[in-house]
N, C-alpha and C positions, 0 to 999 in steps of 0.2 A: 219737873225737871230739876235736877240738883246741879249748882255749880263749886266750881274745886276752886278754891285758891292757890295759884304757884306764885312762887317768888317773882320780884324784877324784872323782869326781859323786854326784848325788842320781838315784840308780836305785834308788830304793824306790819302788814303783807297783804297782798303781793306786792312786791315793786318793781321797777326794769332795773334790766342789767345792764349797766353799761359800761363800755369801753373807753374811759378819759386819755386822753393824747396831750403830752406836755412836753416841752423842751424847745430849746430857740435854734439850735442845729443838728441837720440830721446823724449828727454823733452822740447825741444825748439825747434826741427824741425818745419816748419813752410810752406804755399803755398800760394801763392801771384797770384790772376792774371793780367796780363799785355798784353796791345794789344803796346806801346809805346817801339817797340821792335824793334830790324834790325842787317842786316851786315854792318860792318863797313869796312873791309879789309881782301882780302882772302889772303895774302901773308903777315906777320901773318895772321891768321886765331884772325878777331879779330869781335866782335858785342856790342851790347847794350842794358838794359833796362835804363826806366826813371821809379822813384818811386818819389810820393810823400815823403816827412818827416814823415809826420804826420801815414804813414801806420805804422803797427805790425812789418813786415819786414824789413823796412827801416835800422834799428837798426842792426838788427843781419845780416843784409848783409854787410853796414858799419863796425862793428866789426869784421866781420869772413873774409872777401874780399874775399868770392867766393858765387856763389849759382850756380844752373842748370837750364838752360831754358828748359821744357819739350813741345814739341807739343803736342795739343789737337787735340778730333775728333770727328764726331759724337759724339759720346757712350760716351765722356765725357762732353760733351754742359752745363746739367745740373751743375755739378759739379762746371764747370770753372766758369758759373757764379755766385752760389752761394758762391767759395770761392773769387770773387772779392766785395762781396758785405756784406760779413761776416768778423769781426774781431779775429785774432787768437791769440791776448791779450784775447779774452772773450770766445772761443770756440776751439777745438780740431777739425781741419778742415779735418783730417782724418778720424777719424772715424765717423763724423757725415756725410762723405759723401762716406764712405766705400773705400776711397784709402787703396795704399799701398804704404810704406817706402822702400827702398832697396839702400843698398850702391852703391854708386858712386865708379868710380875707383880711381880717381885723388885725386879729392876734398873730404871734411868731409861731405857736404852737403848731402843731400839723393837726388836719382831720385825716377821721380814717375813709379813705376811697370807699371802701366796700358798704357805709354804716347808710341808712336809711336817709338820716337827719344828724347834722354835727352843728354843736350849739357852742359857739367860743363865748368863751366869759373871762371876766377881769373881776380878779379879786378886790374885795372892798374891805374884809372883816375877817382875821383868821379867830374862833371863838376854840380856845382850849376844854375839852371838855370829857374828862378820863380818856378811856382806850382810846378814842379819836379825835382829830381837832374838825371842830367846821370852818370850811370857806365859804363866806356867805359872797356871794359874786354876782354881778350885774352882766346880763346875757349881753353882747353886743352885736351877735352876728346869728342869724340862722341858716344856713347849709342844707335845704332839700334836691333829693336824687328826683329828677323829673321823670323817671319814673312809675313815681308814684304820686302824679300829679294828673288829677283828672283836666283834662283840657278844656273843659266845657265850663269847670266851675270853678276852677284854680284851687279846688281844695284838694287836700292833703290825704290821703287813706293809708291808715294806718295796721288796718286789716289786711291791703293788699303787700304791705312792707314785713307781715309777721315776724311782730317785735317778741323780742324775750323776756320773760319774765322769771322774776324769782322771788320763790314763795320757801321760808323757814330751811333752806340747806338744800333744794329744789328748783331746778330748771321749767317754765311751762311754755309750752302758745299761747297764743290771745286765742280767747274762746268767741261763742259766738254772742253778737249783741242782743239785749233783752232792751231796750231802750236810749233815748239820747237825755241830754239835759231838759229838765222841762216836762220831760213827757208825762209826767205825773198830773199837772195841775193844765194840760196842754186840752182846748177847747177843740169839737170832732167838729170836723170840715163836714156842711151844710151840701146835700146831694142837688 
């Protein structure tokens, strides 16, 4: 098997797409989408987007040092990418794509009703870093649709929330699981 050298790039994928919601009134609430997203440390519970400058957003996250990272899914596919691809200087990215606003606990910022899971964060660190800046930020709040909460186990399913993913300039589903954490080195239960 031969391998090719390319240039530079962001060939880390898949990752979700997500919907960020920022703004302190519902006159400048505002949705961003972002795939240049991650955990950063769960002890803080701390993560990241990267924005360009140049976005609508950029500003009012910079000013306000919070927004919400909401998960998308199926059922929002359309949406996410029409508001990564629309400017919310020139358009009401809510209503032309029938969201909804609804308060955050923490943060001023709005989650999105519709989004699975809405994670408010407070900015700690804006890192300049060419085309995009990171906010490195400390999660404060987490927002699950119950849903999609098993009642017997209080756990989360994220298979039954069909999140979106995006893989190199492509939209996916979550496929189906071939194993959990562990399972590799995981000892077979004794009959």
């Amino acid at each position: 098997m031969a391998k090719v050298n390319w240039k530079p790039g962001t060939m880390i994928y898949p990752l979700p797409a997500v919907l960020v919601t920022c703004g302190e009134t519902p006159e400048e609430y505002n949705l961003i989408t972002i795939a240049w997203t991650g955990t950063i440390s769960s002890d803080p519970p701390m993560c990241y987007i990267s924005v360009r400058p140049s976005r609508h957003s950029y500003e009012i996250i910079k000013r306000t040092g919070e927004y919400v990272i909401n998960l998308t899914t199926e059922e929002l596919a359309r949406a996410t990418d029409w508001c990564g691809v629309k400017s919310g200087a020139k358009v009401n990215k809510w209503k032309e794509m029938g969201l909804t606003p609804a308060p955050a606990t923490i943060v001023k910022a709005p989650i999105l009703a519709e989004a699975p899971i809405s994670i408010e964060c407070k900015v700690k660190q804006i890192i300049e870093l060419g085309t995009h800046h990171m906010f490195i930020s400390e999660v404060v709040n987490v927002i699950a649709d119950d849903r999609y909460i098993d009642p017997e186990t209080g756990a989360f399913s994220l298979k039954k929330a069909n999140p979106l993913i995006y893989s190199h300039g492509h939209y996916f589903k979550m496929g189906d699981p071939i194993g959990k954490f562990g399972w590799s080195v995981e000892k077979k239960k004794k009959k």
